[in-house]
C-alpha positions in Angstrom: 42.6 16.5 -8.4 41.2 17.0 -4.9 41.7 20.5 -3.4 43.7 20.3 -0.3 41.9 22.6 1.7 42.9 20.3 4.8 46.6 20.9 4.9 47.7 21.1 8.8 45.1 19.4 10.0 45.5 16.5 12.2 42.8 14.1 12.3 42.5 10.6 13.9 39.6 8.2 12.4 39.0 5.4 15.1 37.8 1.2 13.3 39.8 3.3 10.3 41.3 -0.3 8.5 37.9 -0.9 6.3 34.8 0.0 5.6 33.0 3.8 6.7 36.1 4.4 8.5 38.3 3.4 5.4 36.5 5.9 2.9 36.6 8.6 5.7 40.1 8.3 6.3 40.8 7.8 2.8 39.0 11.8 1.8 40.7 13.1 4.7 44.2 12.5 3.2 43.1 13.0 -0.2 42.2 16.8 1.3 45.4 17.3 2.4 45.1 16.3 6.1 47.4 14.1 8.4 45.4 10.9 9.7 46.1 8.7 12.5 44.2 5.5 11.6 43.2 3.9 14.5 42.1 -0.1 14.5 42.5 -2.9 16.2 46.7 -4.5 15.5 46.2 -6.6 12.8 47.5 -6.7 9.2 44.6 -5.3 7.9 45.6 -1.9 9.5 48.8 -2.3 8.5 48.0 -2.6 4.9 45.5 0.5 4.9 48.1 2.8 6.3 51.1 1.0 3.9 48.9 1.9 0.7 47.8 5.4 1.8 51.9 6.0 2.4 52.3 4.7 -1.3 50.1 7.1 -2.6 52.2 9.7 -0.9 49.7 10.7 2.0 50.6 11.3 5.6 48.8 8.4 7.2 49.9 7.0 10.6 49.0 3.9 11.5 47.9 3.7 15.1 46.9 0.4 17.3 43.9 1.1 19.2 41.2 -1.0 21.4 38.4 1.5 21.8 37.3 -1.2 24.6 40.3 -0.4 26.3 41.1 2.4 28.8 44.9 1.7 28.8 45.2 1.1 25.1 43.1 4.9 24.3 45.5 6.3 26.8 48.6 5.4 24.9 46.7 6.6 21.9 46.4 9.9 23.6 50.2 10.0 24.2 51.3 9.1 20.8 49.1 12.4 19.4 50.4 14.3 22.2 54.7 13.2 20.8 54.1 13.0 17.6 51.7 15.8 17.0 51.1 17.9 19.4 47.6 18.5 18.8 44.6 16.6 17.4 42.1 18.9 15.2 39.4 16.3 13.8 38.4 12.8 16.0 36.0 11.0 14.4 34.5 8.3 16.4 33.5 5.2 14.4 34.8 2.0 15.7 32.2 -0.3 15.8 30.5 -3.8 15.2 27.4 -5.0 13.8 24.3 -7.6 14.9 26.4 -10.8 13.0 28.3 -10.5 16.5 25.4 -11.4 18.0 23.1 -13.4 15.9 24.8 -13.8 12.5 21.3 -14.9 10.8 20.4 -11.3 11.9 19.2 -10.2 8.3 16.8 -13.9 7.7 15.8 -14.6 11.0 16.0 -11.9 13.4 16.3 -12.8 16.9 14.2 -11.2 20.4 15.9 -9.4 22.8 15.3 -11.9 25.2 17.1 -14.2 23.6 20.3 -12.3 22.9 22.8 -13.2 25.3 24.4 -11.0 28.1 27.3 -11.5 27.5 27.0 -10.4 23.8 24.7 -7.4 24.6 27.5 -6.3 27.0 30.3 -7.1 24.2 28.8 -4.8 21.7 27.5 -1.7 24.2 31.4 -1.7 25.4 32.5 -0.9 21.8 29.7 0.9 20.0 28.3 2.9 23.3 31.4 2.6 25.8 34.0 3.3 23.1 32.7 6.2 22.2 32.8 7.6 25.3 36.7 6.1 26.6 37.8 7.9 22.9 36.5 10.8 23.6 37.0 10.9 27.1 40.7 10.9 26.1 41.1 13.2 23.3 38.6 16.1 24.6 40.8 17.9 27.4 43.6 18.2 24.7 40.8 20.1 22.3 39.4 21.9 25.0 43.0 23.3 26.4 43.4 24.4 23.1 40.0 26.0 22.6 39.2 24.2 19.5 38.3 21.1 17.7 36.3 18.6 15.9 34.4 15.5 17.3 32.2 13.7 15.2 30.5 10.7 15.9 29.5 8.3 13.3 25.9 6.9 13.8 23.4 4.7 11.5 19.2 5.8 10.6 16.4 5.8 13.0 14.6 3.1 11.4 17.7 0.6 12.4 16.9 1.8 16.2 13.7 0.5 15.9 14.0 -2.5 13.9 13.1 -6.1 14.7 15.7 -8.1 15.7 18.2 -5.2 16.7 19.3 -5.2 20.0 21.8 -4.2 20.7 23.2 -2.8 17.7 20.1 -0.1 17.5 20.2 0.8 21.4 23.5 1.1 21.2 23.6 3.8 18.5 20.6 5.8 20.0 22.8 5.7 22.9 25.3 7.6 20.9 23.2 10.0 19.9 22.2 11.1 23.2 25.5 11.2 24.1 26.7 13.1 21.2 24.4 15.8 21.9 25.3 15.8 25.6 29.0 16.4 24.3 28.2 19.1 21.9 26.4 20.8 25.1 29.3 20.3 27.4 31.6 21.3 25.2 29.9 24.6 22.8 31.5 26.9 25.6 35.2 25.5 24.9 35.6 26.1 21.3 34.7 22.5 20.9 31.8 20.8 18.0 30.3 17.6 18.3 28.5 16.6 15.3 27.1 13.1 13.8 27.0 11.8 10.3 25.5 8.6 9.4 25.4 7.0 5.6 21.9 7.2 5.0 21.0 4.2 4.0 22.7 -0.1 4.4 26.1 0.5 3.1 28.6 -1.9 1.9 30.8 -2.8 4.7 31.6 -5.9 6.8 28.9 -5.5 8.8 26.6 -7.7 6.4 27.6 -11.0 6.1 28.9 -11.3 2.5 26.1 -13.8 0.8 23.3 -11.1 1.8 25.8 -8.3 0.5 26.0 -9.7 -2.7 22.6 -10.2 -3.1 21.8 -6.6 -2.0 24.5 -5.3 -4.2 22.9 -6.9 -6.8 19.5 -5.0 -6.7 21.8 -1.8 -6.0 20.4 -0.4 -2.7 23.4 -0.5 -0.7 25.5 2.6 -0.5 29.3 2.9 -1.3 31.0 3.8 1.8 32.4 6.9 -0.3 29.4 8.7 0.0 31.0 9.7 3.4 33.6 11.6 1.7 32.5 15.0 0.7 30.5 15.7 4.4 33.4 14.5 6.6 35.9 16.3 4.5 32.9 19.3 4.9 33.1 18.9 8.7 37.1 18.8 9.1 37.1 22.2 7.3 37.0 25.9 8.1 34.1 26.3 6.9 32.3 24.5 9.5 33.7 26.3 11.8 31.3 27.0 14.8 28.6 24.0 13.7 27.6 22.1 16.5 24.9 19.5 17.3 24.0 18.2 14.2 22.6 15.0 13.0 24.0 15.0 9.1 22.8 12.3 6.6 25.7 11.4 3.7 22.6 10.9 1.7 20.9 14.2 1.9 24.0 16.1 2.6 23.8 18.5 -0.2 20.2 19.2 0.8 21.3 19.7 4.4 24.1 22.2 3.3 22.2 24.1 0.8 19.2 24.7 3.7 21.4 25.8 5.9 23.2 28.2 3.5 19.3 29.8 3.3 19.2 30.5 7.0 20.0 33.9 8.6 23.7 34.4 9.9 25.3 30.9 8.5 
């Protein structure tokens, strides 16, 4: 049985209804914590949260377009009645290069040929929504003089790969602007962190006939293996850890090196 060493804590998990954001939401209620999950309205988000409140967890279900100014705003307002406080954001809402060129894995297409319109779709949501979510959800933390941001991001190589714009601008992007949070915020009581899989995962983001195939040579990660870090980064013993870039994949190896450095 999992230790609830999260009790209290309030934590909203934004494009929570499936995949990374699933599994994330999923460990921080099995810890103990309260989750908003935040998604687009749909019945998929409305099934996530219904199962988690079978199994007897706090989960919330909470419609949110990370697009959307207005709709992040209400989001804001329902922590704010219904909580109080937020402890934990965890910014992952996002989509994937099928929005743009859904042959992305077989034949990848050159930036010049991606459209502007679908550049400017997916910056809005992977870049811009980032941003507008934690925009909103930062000046309650920082009143407060604590809390948790972390920002889920994907490996360098996908940055740089053929084919990938904008999915791999968009989440360097995020990592700039992650470590320009953790900056602005260090003197509030505030950590920014980022955690990324480590590796192609299974989620929707890969159009099913290549997922199978992958799945079948086993080289995609279960979304699970974000569990144990972002349970590890909603905890006390975090506490004060700011500005790093954490890979699900290497985690233990990250948290043992760090347990051989002075004053940590």
């Amino acid at each position: 049985m999992t230790q609830k060493t999260l009790s209290g804590v309030y934590a909203l998990v934004s494009g929570a209804s499936s995949g990374l954001g699933y599994a994330m939401s999923e460990a921080l209620l099995e810890a103990g914590a309260s989750v908003a999950l935040a998604s687009r309205k749909g019945p998929l988000l409305e099934q996530a949260v219904a199962g988690f409140q079978k199994r007897g967890f706090d989960a919330h279900a909470l419609p949110m377009d990370v697009r959307s100014e207005e709709s992040v705003n209400q989001a804001v307002e329902w922590v704010e009645r219904v909580w109080g406080r937020l402890d934990v954001l965890v910014n992952n809402a996002g989509i994937g290069m099928r929005t743009v060129n859904p042959e992305f894995l077989t034949e990848p297409q050159p930036f010049y040929q991606v459209t502007p319109e679908g550049f400017r779709e997916l910056i809005d949501t992977n870049l811009t929504g980032y941003f507008l979510v934690a925009r909103g959800f930062a000046p309650m933390m920082v009143r407060r003089g604590k809390g948790r941001i972390i920002n889920i991001s994907m490996n360098h190589e996908t940055m740089k790969r053929k084919g990938f714009v904008p999915y791999g601008p968009s989440r360097a992007a995020t990592e700039s602007l992650s470590y320009i949070m953790a900056e602005d915020l260090k003197d509030h009581g505030v950590t920014v962190n980022m955690l990324l899989p480590g590796g192609a995962t299974v989620t929707g983001m890969i159009p099913d006939e290549f997922r199978r195939k992958i799945e079948s040579s086993g080289s995609l990660l279960d979304p699970r293996i974000m569990a144990e870090p972002i349970v590890y980064l909603a905890s006390k013993e975090a506490e004060g850890i700011t500005g790093q870039r954490i890979v699900a994949a290497e985690f233990h190896k990250w948290l043992a090196d760090r347990r051989l450095l002075p004053n940590t």
